[in-house]
C-alpha positions as CSV (number, residue, x, y, z in Angstrom):
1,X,197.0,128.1,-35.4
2,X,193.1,127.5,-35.0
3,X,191.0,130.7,-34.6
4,X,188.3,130.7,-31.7
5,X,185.3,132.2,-31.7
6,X,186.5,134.3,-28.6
7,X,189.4,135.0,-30.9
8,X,187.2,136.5,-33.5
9,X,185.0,138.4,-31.4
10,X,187.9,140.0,-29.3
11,X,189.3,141.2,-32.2
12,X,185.6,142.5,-33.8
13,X,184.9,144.5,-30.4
14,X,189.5,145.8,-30.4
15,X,190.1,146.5,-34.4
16,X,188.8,150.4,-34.1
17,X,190.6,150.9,-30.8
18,X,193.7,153.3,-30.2
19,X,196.5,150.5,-30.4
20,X,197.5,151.3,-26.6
21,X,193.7,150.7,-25.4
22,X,193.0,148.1,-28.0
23,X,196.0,145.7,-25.8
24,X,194.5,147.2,-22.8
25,X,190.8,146.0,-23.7
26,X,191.7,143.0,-25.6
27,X,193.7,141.3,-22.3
28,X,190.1,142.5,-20.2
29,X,188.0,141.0,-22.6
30,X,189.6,137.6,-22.8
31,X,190.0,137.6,-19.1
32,X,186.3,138.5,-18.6
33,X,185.0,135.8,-21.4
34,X,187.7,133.2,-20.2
35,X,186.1,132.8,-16.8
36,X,182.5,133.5,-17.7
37,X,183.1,129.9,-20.1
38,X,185.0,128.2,-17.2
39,X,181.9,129.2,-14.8
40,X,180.4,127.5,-17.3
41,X,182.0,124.2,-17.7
42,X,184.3,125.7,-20.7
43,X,182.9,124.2,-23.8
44,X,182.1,125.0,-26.9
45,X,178.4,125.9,-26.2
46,X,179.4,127.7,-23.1
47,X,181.7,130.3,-25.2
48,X,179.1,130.5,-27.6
49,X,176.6,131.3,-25.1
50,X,178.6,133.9,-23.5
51,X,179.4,135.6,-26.8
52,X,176.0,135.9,-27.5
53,X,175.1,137.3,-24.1
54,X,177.6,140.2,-24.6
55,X,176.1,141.0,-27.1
56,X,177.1,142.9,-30.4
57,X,181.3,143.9,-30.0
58,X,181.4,147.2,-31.5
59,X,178.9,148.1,-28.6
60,X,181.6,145.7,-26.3
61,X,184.1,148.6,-27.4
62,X,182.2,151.2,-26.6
63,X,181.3,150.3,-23.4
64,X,185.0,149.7,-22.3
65,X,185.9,153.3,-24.2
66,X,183.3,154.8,-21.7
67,X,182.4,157.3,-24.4
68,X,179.2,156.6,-26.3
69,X,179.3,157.5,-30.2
70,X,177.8,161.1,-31.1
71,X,177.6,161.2,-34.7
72,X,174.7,159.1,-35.0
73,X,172.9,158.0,-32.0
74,X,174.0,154.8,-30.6
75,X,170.9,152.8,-32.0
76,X,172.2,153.6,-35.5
77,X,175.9,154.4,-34.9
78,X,176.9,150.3,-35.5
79,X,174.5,150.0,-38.6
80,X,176.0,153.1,-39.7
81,X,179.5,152.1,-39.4
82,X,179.3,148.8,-41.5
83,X,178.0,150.4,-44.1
84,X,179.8,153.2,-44.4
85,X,182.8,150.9,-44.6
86,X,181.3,148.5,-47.0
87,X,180.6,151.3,-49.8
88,X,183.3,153.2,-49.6
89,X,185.1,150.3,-50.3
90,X,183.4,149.3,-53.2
91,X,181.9,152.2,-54.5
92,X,185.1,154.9,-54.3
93,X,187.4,152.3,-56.7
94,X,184.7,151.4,-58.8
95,X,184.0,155.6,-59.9
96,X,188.2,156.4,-60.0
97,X,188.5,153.5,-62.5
98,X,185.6,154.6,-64.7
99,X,186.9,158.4,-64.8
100,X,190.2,157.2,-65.7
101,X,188.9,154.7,-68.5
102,X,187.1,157.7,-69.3
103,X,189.7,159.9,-69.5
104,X,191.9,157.8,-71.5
105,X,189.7,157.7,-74.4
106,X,189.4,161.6,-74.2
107,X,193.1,161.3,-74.9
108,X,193.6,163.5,-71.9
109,X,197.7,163.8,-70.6
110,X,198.7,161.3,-68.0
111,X,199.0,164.0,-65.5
112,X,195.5,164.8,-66.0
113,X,194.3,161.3,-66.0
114,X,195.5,160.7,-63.0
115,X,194.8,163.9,-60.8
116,X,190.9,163.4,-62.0
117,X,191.4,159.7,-60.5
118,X,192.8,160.6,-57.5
119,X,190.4,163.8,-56.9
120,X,187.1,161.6,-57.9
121,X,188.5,159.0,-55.5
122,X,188.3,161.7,-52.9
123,X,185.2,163.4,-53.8
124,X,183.5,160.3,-54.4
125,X,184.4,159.1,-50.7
126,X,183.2,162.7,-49.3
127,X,180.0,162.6,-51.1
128,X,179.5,158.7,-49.8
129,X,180.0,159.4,-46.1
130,X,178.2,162.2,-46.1
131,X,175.1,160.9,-47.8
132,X,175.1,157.9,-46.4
133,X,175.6,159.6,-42.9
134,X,172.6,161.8,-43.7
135,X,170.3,158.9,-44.0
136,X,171.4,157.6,-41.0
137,X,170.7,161.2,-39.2
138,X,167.3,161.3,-40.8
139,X,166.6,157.4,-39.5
140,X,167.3,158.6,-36.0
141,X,165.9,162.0,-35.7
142,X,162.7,160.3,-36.9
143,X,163.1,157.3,-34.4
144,X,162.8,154.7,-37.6
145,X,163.1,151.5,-36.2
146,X,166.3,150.4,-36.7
147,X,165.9,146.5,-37.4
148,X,167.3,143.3,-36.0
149,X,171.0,142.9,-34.9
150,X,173.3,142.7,-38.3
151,X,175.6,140.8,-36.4
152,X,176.1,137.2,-35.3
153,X,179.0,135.0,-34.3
154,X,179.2,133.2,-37.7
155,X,179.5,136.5,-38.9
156,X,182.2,137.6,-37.0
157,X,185.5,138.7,-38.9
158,X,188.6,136.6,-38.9
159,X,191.7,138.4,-37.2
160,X,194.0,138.4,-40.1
161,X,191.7,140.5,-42.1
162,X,189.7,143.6,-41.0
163,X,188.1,143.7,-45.0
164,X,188.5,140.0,-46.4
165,X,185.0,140.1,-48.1
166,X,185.5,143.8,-49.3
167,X,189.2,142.7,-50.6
168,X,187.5,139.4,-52.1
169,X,184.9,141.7,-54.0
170,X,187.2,144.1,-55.4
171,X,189.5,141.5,-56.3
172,X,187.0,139.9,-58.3
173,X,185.8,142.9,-60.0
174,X,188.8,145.2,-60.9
175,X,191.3,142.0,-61.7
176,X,189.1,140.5,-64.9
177,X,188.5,144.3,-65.5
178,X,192.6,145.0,-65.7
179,X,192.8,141.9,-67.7
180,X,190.3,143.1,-70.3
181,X,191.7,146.7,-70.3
182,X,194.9,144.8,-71.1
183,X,193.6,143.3,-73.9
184,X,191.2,146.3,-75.5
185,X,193.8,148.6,-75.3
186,X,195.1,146.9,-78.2
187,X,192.5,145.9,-79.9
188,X,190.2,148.4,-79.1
189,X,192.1,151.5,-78.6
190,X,190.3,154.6,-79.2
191,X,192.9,156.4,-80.8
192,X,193.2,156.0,-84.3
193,X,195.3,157.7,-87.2
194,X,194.7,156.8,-91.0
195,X,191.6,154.5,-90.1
196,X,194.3,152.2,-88.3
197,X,193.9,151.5,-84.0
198,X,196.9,152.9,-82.2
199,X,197.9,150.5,-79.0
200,X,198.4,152.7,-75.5
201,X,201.1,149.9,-74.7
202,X,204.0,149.2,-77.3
203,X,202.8,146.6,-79.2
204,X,206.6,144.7,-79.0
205,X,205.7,144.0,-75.3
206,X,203.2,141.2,-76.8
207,X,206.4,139.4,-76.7
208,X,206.8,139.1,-73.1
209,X,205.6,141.5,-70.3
210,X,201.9,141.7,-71.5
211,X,201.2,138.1,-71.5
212,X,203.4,138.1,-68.2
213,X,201.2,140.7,-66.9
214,X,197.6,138.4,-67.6
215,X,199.2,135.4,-66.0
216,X,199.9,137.2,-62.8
217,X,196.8,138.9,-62.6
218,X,195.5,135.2,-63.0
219,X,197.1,134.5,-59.9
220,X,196.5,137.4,-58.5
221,X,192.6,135.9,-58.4
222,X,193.9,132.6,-57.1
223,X,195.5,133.9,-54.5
224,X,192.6,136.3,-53.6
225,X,190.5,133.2,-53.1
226,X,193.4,131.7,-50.8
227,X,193.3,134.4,-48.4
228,X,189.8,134.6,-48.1
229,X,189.2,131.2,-47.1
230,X,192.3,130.8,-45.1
231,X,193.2,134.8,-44.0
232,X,197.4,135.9,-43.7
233,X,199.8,133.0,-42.7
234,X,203.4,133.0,-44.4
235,X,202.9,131.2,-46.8
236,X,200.1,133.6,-48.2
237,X,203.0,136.3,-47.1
238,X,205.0,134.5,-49.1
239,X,203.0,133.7,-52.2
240,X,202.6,137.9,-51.8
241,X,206.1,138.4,-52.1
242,X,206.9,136.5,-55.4
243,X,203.5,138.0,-56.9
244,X,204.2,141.2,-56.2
245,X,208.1,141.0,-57.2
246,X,207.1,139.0,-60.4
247,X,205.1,142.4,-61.4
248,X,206.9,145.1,-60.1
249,X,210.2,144.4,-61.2
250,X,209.5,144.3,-65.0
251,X,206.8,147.1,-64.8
252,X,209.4,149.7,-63.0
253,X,212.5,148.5,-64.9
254,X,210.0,149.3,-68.2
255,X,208.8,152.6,-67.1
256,X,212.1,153.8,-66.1
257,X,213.1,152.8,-69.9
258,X,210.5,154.8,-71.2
259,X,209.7,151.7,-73.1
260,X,205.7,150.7,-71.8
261,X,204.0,153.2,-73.8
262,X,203.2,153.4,-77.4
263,X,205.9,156.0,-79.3
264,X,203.3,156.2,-82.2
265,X,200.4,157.4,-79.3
266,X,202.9,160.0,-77.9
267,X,203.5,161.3,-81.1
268,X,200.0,161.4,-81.9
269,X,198.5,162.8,-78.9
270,X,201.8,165.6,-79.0
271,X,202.7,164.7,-75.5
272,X,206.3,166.4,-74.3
273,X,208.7,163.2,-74.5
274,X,210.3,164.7,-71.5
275,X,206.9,165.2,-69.5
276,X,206.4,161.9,-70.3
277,X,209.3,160.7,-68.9
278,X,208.8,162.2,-65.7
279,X,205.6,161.0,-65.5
280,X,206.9,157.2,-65.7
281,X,209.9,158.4,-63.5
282,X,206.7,159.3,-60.8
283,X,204.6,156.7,-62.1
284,X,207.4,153.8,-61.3
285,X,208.4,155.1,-58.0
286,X,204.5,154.8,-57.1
287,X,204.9,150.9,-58.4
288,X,207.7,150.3,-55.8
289,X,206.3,152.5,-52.9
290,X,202.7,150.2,-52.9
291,X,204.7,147.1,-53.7
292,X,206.4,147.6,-50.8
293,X,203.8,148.3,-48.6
294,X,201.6,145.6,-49.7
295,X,204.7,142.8,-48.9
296,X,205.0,144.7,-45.2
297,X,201.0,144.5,-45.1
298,X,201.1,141.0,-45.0
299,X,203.5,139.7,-43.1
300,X,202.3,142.2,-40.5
301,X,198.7,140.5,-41.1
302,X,200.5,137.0,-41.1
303,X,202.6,137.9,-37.8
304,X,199.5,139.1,-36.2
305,X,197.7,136.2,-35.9
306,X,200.8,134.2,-35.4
């Protein structure tokens, strides 16, 4: 199925609607565009035309809303937005991962390691939209000028994907990141008893699930690439399904075996076997609730656009 540009834009101006006025607003808009192109002579240059004349669709939704936005004035509320967006999703996974790396080599419990990633996450994405917010504030309060337009119609996002570029970047960062981690941790590990390196992972799972682990991460990447140049269809759906089956199937089945860590680091770190346990009972039931949801995510992205 080929994507218009009015396809594009309708769904630009609709994505940050309530999902009853979002259908609402997206049958107006294609109504009002459709005969504004045929008026026209309905070509290409005509719906281009008419795109452009509309103007910027975030302000498209607010005009339709009939509410105009009062967090930052509506020179700097768009600007705002996209930004906003753009560095929390780069910046708030970017901090978690360092405080858990961090966190690790303290030889802090799992509990803790992962309560200080999940509290930086949030604190990080506070601090972020209020900073970033306060800028904004500041910009209009002291009528700054504000710039030219940050958007265009070759800029305009594809419906599949409200965050394809952020999901590119953070693909391309935090997958040869994981990979790496996968292979320090062995190598590298902080922990250390009689001048010899203690693996986090049991080192027996070199045999298998490891280098399993690299390949689909490997993939992972490739198929990364694939939705960002073509965006959800089923067989992207698809492709999702076997990738995230392929890892979440060993992973859980090893966590609920107690059998992914090290026993040497649990005994040298004096961690409760039985805490432990329950923290890879939690941890693997976290591994099948995401997996889950990531399968539904896309063929609810791939029937979308269908």
């Amino acid at each position: 199925m080929t994507t218009t540009l009015t396809d594009r834009y309708v769904h630009a101006a609709t994505r940050w609607l309530p999902t009853r006025l979002r259908t609402e607003v997206d049958a107006e808009l294609r109504e009002r565009i459709a005969d504004t192109v045929a008026a026209r002579g309905a070509t290409d240059e005509a719906e281009r035309a008419t795109l452009e004349e509309l103007g910027d669709p975030l302000r498209v939704a607010v005009d339709y809303t009939g509410r105009q936005p009062a967090l930052i004035g509506p020179r700097l509320f768009f600007p705002w937005l996209r930004l906003t967006i753009l560095l929390v999703a780069i910046v708030v996974p970017i901090v978690a991962a360092v405080v858990v790396i961090v966190g690790a080599f303290d030889g802090d419990s799992i509990g803790s390691i992962v309560g200080a990633g999940f509290g930086t996450a949030f604190d990080v994405t506070v601090h972020v939209i209020f900073w970033t917010t306060l800028v904004f504030a500041v910009l209009d309060w002291t009528n700054t000028p504000a710039g030219p337009e940050t958007w265009s119609l070759d800029r305009l996002p594809e419906p599949q994907s409200t965050t394809s570029l952020s999901d590119l970047i953070a693909s391309l960062i935090f997958l040869p990141v994981f990979a790496a981690l996968i292979i320090w941790q062995h190598v590298g590990s902080p922990f250390a008893e009689g001048g010899e390196a203690i693996p986090m992972a049991d080192p027996a799972l070199w045999s298998w699930y490891l280098p399993l682990v690299l390949v689909v991460l490997a993939l992972e990447l490739g198929h990364a690439l694939w939705l960002y140049r073509t965006g959800w269809t089923m067989a992207t759906a698809w492709a999702n399904v076997g990738l995230g089956l392929l890892f979440a199937v060993p992973t859980v089945a090893l966590l609920l075996d107690d059998a992914l860590l090290n026993p040497d680091l649990v005994a040298h770190l004096s961690w409760d076997p039985e805490v432990v346990t329950n923290a890879m009972t939690g941890i693997a039931a976290a591994v099948v609730l995401v997996s889950a949801w990531e399968i539904f995510d896309g063929f609810r992205r791939a029937r979308r656009r269908g």
